[in-house]
N, C-alpha and C positions, 0 to 999 in steps of 0.2 A: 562737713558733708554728712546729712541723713541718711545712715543705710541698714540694711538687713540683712545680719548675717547667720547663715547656714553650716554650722562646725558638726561635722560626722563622727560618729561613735569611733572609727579609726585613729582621726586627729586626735582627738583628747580623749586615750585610751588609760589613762593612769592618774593619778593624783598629781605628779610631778609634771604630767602635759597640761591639766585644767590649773594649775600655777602659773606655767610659764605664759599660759594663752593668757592669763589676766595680767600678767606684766608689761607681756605685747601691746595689749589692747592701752592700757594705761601710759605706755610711752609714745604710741600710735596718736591716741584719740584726743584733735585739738577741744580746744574750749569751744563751749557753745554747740558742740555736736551732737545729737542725738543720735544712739543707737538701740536698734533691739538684736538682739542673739537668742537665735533656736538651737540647744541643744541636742544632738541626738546620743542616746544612752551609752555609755562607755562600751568598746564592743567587748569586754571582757568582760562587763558584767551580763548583756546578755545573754552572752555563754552561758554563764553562771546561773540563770533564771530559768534559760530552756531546760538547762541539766536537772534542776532544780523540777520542773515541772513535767519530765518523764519519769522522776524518781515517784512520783505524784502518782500517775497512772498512764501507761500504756499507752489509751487514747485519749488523746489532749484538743479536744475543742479549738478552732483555731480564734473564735471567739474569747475564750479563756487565757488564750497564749499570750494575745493582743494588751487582752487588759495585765496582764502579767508584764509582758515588756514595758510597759509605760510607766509603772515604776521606776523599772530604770531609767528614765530620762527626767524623771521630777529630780530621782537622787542627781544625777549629773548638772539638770539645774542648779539649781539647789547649793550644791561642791561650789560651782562657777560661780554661783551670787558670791558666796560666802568668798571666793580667792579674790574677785574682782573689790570688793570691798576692803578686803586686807590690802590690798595693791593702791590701792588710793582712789576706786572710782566707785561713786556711790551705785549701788546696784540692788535689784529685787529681783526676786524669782516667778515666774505668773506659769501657773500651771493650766491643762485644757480647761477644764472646768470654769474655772476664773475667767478665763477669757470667752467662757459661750462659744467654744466652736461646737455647730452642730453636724452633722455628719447624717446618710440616709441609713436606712435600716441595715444595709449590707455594708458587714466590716470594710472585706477586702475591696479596694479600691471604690471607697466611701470617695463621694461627690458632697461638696459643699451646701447647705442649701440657704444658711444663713450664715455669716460670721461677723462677730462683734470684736473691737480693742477697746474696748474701755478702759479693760482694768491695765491694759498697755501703753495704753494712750494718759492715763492716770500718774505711772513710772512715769512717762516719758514728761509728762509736766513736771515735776516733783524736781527734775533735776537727775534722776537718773537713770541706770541703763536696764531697761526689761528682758531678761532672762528667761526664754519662752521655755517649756519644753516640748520636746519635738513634735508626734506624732497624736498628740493627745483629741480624740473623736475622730481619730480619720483613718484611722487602721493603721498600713506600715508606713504612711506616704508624711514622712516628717517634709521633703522640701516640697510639698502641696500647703504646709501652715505657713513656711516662710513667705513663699512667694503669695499667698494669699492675706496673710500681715502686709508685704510689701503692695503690692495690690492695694488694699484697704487706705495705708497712709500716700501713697504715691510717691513713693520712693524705690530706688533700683535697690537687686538683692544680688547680694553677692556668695556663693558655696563654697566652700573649702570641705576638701579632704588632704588624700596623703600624695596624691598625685599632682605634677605643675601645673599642667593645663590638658584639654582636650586634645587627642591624636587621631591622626585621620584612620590607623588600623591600633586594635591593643599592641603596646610595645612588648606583651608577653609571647605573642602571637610571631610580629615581625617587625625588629629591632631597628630596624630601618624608618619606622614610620614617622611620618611630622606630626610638629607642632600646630595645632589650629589657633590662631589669632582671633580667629572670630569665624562664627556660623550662624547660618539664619535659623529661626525658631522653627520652619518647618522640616529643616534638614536634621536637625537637632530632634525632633518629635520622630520622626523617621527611624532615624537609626535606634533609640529610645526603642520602640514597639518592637524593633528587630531583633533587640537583644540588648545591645546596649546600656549598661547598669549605671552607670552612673550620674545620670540627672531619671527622674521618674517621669514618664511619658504627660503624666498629667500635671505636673508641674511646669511644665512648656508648655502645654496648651494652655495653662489660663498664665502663665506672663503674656503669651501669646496674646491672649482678648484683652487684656489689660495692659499692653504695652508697657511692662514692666522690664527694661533692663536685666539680664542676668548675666554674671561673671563666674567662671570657674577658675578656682586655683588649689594653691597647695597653704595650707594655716600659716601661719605668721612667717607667711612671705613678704614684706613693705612694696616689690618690685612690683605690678600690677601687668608689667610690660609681656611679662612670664605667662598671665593667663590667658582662658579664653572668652570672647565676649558672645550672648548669644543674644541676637537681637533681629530686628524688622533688617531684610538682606539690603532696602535700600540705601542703608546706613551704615552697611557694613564697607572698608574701604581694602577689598580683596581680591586676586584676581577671579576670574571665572573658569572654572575647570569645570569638565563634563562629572568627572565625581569629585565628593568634599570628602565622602570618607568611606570606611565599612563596620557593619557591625558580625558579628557573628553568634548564632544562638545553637547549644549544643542542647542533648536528648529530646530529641525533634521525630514526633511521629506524624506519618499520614493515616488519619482515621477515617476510615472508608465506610460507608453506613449502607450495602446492598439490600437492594430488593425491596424497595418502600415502595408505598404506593405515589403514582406520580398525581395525583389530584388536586395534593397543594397542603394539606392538613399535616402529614407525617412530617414533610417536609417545614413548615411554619414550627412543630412540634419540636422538632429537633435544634430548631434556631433559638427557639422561647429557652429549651432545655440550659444552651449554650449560654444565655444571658445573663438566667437565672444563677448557673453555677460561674458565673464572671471570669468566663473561659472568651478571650479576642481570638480569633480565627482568622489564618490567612491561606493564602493559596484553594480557595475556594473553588471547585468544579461540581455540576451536576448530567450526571450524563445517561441516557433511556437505556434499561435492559430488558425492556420489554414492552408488548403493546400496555400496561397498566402499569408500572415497575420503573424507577431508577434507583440512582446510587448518588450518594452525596460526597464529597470528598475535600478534608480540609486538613490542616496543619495545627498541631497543637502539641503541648510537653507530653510525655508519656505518662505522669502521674492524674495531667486531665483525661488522658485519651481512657487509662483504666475507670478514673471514676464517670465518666460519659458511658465507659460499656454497660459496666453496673447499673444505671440511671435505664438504660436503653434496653435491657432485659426486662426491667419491672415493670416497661411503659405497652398495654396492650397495645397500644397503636402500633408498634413496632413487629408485634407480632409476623413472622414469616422472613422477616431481614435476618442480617445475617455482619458481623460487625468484623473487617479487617486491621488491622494496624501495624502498619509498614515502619518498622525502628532502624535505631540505630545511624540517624540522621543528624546533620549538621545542615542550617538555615544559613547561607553566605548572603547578606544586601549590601549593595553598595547603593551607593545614596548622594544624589547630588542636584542641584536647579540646575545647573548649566547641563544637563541633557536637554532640558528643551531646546536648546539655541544648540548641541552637537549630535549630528546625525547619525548612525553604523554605532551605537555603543552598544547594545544589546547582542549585536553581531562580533563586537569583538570582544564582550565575553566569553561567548559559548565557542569563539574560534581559540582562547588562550585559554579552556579548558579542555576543549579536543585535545592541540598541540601536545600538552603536557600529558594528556592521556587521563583525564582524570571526568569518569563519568558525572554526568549530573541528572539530576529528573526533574523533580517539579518545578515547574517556571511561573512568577508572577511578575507582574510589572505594575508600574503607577508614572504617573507624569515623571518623577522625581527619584524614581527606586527603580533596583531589578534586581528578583531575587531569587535564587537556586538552592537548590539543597544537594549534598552529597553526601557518600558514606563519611562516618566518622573518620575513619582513618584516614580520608583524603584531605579530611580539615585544614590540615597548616599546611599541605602542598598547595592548595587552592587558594585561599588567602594569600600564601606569597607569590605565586604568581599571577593575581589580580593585583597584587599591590604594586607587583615591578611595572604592570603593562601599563597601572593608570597611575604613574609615578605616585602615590601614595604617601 
C-alpha cells in the first residue's frame, strides 16, 4: 500500500522512539511499497528552541520563532532517515526547501499557492522511503504538508500521535467519552475551528477538496481497527446521531467594538483588521446604538482580543468607540450532520444547561454545529452534562 504518514513531535519524542518507529516501519512495510513520512520536531526539542530563543530576547518575532522551530524537524528527519536506514529500509531526508513548497507571505496559517514533490517523487523512484520534514514554508501547519504531499501523489494519509483514535468529547474532560470509528470531513473541520487540536482545520479542508482519505491513530499501532477514519460521510458506515462529537475552546473573550459608525467603512475596517491579523471570528453580532452608531461583537482568544484593542486605538477611524472584552469564557460546540434530519437539538441543549443550572450566553449555530459559551468554571460541569444527554 502507498501511504503518507504523519508522526507528531509527541510520538517520536526521543532517540529511542525515532529507533523503534524505524523498526516498526521495517517489520510493517511490505515489498514494493512506497512510503513518505512527515516528521514533526521531537516535542522536547522544541521546548528546547523556544527556551532557547527567549533567552535570545524578550520579543521573539513569530516570524523568527517559525523559522527557528524548523530546525527541529529537518534534525528529527534527518535522526528518522538515518534509524530507518540502519533498520534495513533504504531511506532520504527532503527538507521544505528541496521540495518547493511555497507558502503566502503570511506565516501563520500560510495557504498553499504552489507545491511541488519532485525531489519526493525522486526518493520515491530510487527505491526508497522520503522523509519529509514537517512544517517547512507553511508556518505551524505540519499535517497541511502531509495531506497536501498526499494530495499531490493521490494517495490516502494516514496521522499518528500518542492518542488511539478520535473521541467524540476529550477523555481528559469526560472519561466516559467514545471511540470515533469514522467522521465525515466536515464534522471533523467543525470541531477543528472549535477548538479541537488535534487534526489542523486546514488540513481537512484540502483532504476535503482533494478527497484524500485520512486516518487517525496512535504510532506503531499494526491494528488499524483502533483508529479513526475521516472521510466523504457517504462512505462512512456509521450510525447517524444528531451529534458526532464536542469540542471545547478555553480563554474565550467577547470583543465588543462600541460606537462606530454604522456607514459600512469602520465596520469593512475592522473585518480587513481581523484578516490581516489572521484572527477566524465566531459568534458574530452587529447591533444599532444609535441613529449613526453601532457595536460589533465577536469571539476570539484573549491574546487576539488585547492585540485587536491595540490595533483599534491607533486606527483614526475608530476614533470615538470604545472597546469591551467580556473574559473568562469557555466556547462548548457540539457538532454533528445528523441535526439536519433531528429536530429540538438546540432546544435540548439550553434545556440540559438550565436543568443543571449552569448559565450560558452567546449562541451560534450552523447547519451542523451549536455553540455556547460559559464561565470557566462551569466548563466540565457542561461538557459532562452535554455528554450524558447526547450519549457522547
Amino acid at each position: 500500500m502507498n501511504v503518507v504518514q504523519k508522526y507528531s513531535g509527541h510520538s517520536i519524542d526521543s532517540i529511542a522512539d525515532i529507533k523503534a518507529l524505524a523498526e516498526f516501519i521495517a517489520e510493517n512495510r511490505a515489498d514494493g511499497d512506497k512510503l513518505v513520512i512527515v516528521a514533526g520536531a521531537m516535542a522536547s526539542t522544541n521546548e528546547r528552541l523556544e527556551a532557547l530563543a527567549f533567552q535570545a530576547g524578550e520579543m521573539v518575532p513569530l516570524e523568527e520563532m517559525e523559522a527557528l522551530l524548523t530546525t527541529g524537524e529537518q534534525q528529527t528527519a534527518a535522526l528518522l532517515a538515518i534509524a530507518l536506514n540502519n533498520a534495513g529500509v533504504p531511506a532520504a531526508s527532503v527538507n521544505g526547501m528541496q521540495s518547493s513548497y511555497i507558502s503566502n507571505e503570511f506565516q501563520t496559517g500560510a495557504r498553499i499557492q504552489e507545491f511541488e514533490t519532485e525531489k519526493v517523487k525522486r526518493v520515491l523512484d530510487e527505491g526508497m522511503v522520503a522523509v519529509v520534514a514537517g512544517s517547512q514554508g507553511l508556518g505551524a501547519y505540519g499535517d497541511v504538508t502531509a495531506v497536501a504531499i498526499a494530495a499531490d501523489l493521490g494517495w490516502p494519509c494516514e496521522m499518528y500521535g500518542d492518542a488511539d483514535c478520535l473521541y467524540t468529547v476529550d477523555p481528559e474532560v469526560y472519561a466516559d467519552a467514545k471511540p470515533l470509528k469514522g467522521i465525515s470531513y466536515e464534522e471533523m473541520m467543525e470541531l477543528a475551528y472549535h477548538g479541537s487540536d488535534v487534526l489542523e482545520t486546514r488540513s481537512v479542508e484540502l483532504a476535503k477538496k482533494y478527497d484524500v482519505q485520512l486516518f487517525f491513530g496512535k504510532a506503531m499501532e499494526s491494528d488499524k481497527s483502533k483508529g479513526t477514519y475521516i472521510m466523504n460521510r457517504e462512505n462512512l458506515l456509521v450510525e447517524e446521531m444528531p451529534i458526532t462529537g464536542m469540542s471545547i475552546q478555553e480563554d474565550v473573550v467577547i470583543f465588543t467594538l462600541r460606537d462606530i459608525s454604522n456607514d459600512g467603512p469602520a465596520v469593512a475596517e475592522a473585518f480587513r483588521m481581523l484578516a490581516e491579523m489572521g484572527i477566524n471570528v465566531d459568534m458574530i453580532s452587529q447591533q444599532s446604538t444609535g441613529e449613526d452608531t453601532c457595536s460589533v461583537s465577536f469571539s476570539c482568544t484573549a491574546e487576539q482580543g488585547d492585540e485587536l484593542a491595540t490595533a483599534v486605538q491607533s486606527n483614526e477611524i475608530f476614533d470615538g468607540a470604545t472597546v469591551d472584552m467580556e473574559e473568562g469564557l469557555a466556547l462548548i460546540s457540539l457538532v454533528g450532520v445528523g441535526m439536519a434530519s433531528h429536530s429540538g437539538v438546540a432546544g435540548s441543549v439550553f434545556n440540559v444547561l438550565a436543568v443543571n443550572g449552569i448559565s450560558f450566553y452567546h449562541i451560534t449555530t450552523s447547519e451542523i454545529s451549536i455553540s455556547v459559551t460559559v464561565d470557566m468554571e462551569n466548563k466540565i460541569n457542561a461538557a459532562i452534562a452535554l455528554s450524558k444527554a447526547f450519549d457522547l
